[in-house]
C-alpha positions in Angstrom: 102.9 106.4 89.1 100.1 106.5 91.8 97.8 108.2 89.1 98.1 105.7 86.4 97.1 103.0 88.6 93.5 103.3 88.7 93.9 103.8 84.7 95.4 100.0 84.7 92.9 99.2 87.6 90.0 100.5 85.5 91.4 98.5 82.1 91.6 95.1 83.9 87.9 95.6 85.0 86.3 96.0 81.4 88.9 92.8 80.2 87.4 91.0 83.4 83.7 92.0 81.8 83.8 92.2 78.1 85.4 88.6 77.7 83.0 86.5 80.0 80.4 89.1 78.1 81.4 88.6 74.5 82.0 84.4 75.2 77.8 84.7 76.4 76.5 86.7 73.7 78.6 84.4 71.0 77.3 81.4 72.6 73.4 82.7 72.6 73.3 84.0 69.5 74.8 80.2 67.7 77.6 81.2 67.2 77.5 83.8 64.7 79.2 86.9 65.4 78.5 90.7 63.8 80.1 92.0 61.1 79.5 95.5 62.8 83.0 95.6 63.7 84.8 94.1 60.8 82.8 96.6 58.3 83.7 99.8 60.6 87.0 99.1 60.4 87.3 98.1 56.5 85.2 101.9 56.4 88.1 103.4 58.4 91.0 101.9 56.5 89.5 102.5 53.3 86.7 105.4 53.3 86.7 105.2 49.2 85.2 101.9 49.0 81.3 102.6 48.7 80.9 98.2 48.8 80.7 98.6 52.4 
C-alpha cells in the first residue's frame, strides 16, 4: 500500500492544478472551449468517419 500512495498523492496534485487551470483559461478565452478534445475522441471511437 505504501507504494501507491504517492500515485494517489501525485493524482490529487494535477486535479488541484488542472481545475483552477481549465476554470482560467475558459474564463479568458469568453467562454468558448476547444473542440480539440471532443474531435479526438469522436476520431478514436470511430476512425472510419473522414468528417472529422
Amino acid at each position: 500500500m505504501s507504494r501507491v500512495t504517492p500515485v494517489f498523492g501525485l493524482f490529487t496534485l494535477i486535479a488541484l492544478v488542472d481545475g483552477p487551470v481549465y476554470s482560467n483559461l475558459h474564463r479568458w478565452g469568453g467562454g468558448w472551449k476547444s473542440s480539440f478534445v471532443y474531435l479526438y475522441a469522436k476520431k478514436s471511437r470511430d476512425p472510419t468517419d473522414h468528417y472529422c
